[in-house]
C-alpha positions as CSV (number, residue, x, y, z in Angstrom):
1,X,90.9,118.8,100.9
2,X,92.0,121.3,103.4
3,X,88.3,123.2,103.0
4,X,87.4,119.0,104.3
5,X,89.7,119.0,107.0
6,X,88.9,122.5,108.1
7,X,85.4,121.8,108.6
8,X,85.8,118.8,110.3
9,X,88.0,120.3,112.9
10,X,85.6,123.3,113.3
11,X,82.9,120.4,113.3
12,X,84.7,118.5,116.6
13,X,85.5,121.6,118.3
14,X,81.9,122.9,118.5
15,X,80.9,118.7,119.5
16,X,79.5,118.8,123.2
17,X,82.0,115.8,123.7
18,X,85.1,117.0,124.9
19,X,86.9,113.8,124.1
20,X,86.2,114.5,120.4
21,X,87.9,117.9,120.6
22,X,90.9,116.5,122.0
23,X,91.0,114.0,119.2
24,X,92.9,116.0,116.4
25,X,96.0,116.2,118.8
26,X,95.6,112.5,120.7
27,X,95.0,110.2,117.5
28,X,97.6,111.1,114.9
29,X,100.1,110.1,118.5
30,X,99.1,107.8,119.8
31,X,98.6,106.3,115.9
32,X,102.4,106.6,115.6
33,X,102.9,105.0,118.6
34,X,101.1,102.2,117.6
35,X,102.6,101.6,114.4
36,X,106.4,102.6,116.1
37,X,106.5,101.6,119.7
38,X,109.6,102.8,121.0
39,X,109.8,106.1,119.1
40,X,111.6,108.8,120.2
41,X,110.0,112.3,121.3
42,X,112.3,113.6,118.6
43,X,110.7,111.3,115.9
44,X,107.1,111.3,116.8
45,X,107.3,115.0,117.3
46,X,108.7,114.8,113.5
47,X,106.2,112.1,112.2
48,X,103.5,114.0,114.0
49,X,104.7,117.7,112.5
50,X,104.1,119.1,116.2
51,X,107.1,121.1,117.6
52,X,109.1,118.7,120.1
53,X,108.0,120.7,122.9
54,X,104.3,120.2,122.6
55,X,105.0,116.3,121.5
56,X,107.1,116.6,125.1
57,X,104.2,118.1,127.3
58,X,101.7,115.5,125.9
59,X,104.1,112.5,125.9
60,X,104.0,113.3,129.7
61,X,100.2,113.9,130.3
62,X,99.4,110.7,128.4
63,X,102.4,109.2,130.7
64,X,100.4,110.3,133.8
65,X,97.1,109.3,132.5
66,X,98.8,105.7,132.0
67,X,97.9,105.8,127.9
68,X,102.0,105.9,127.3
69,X,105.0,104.1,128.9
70,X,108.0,106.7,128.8
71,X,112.0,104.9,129.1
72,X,115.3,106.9,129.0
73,X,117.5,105.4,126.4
74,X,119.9,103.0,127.8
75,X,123.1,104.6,126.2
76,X,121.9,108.3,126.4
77,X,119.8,109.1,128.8
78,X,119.0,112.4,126.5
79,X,116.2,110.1,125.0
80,X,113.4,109.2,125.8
81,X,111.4,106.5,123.7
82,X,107.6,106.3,124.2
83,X,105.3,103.1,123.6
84,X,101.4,103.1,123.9
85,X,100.2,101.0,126.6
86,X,97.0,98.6,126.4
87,X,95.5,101.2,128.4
88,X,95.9,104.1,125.5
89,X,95.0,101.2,122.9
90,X,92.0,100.6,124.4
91,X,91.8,105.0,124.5
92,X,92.8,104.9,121.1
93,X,89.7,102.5,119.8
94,X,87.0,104.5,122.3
95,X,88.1,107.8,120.5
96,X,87.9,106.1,117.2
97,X,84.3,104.9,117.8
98,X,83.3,108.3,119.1
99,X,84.3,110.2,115.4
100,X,82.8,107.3,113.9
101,X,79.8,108.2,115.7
102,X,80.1,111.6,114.9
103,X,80.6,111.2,111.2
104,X,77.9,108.6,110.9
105,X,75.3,111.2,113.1
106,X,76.5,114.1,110.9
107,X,76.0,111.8,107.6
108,X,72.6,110.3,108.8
109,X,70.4,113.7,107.2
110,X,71.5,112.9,104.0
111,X,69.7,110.9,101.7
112,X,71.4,107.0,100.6
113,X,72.7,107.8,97.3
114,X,74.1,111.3,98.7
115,X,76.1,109.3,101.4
116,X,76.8,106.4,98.5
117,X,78.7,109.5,96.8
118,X,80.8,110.8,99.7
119,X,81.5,107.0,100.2
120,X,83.0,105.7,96.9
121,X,84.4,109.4,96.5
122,X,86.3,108.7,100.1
123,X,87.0,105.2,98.3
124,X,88.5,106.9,94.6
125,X,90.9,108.8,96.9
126,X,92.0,106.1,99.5
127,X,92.8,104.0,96.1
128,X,94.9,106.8,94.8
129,X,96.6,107.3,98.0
130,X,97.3,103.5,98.5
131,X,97.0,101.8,94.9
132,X,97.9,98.4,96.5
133,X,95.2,98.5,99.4
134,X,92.8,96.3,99.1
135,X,88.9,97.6,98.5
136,X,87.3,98.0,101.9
137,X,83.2,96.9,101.0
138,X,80.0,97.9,102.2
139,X,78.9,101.4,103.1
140,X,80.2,101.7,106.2
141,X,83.9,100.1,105.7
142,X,86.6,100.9,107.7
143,X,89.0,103.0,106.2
144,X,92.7,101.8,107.3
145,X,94.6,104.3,108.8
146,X,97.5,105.5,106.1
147,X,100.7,105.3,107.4
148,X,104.3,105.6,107.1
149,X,107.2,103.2,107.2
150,X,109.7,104.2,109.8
151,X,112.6,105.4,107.3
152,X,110.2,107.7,106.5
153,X,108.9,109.7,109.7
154,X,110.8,112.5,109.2
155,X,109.1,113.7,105.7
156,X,108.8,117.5,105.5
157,X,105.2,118.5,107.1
């Protein structure tokens, strides 16, 4: 699995588009910010397993860029919790459809039953990971995003 996820980063850094670089560090975020508006930088630096300083830096670019709303805690002004905005929704989906593209374009040279096997293998492990999902059908299913209750974000990276 981490040979997997090796290659596929190597894979989006050498993609031409720069917004599928960038989209190692902006989806896991802004996914977490989706499922947890309101977050802390503390906790979505946790969730995320980034160090709180780089969860800081971005939190404010994606502020500035309008894809986040930033407030200061009403009772400690120490805090700061973060919420996605309809703006880095929207973001979010684009980025989505450009990996999808990627992964479909990258898939395409291989023959049906080769892709049929990477499928229903990617299938076999989303079941063990999630034994109550439901079975997403047809070749090109969606594969829901895993994620995390919110008593759980801080689990050890």
């Amino acid at each position: 699995l981490q040979l997997l996820l090796r290659a596929l980063r190597e894979h989006s850094r050498q993609a031409a588009n720069t917004e599928l670089r960038q989209m190692w560090v902006y989806l896991p975020l802004l996914g977490q910010l989706a499922e947890h508006p309101g977050i802390t930088v503390n906790e979505l630096a946790r969730a995320s397993c980034m160090p709180k300083s780089q969860v800081s830096v971005l939190v404010a670019r994606f502020a500035s860029l309008g894809i986040v709303r930033k407030e200061a805690d009403e009772r400690d002004s120490r805090l700061v919790h973060v919420s996605i905005t309809p703006e880095g929704r929207r973001q979010a989906r684009q980025w989505h459809a450009t990996t999808l593209r990627a992964l479909l374009q990258t898939l395409q040279p291989l023959a049906d039953d080769q892709r049929n096997v990477i499928v229903e293998g990617l299938r076999t492990l989303l079941s063990a990971l999630q034994p109550n999902a439901p079975s997403p059908s047809g070749v090109h299913a969606s594969v829901p995003e895993l994620r995390e209750p919110r008593a759980r974000l801080s689990a050890a990276c």
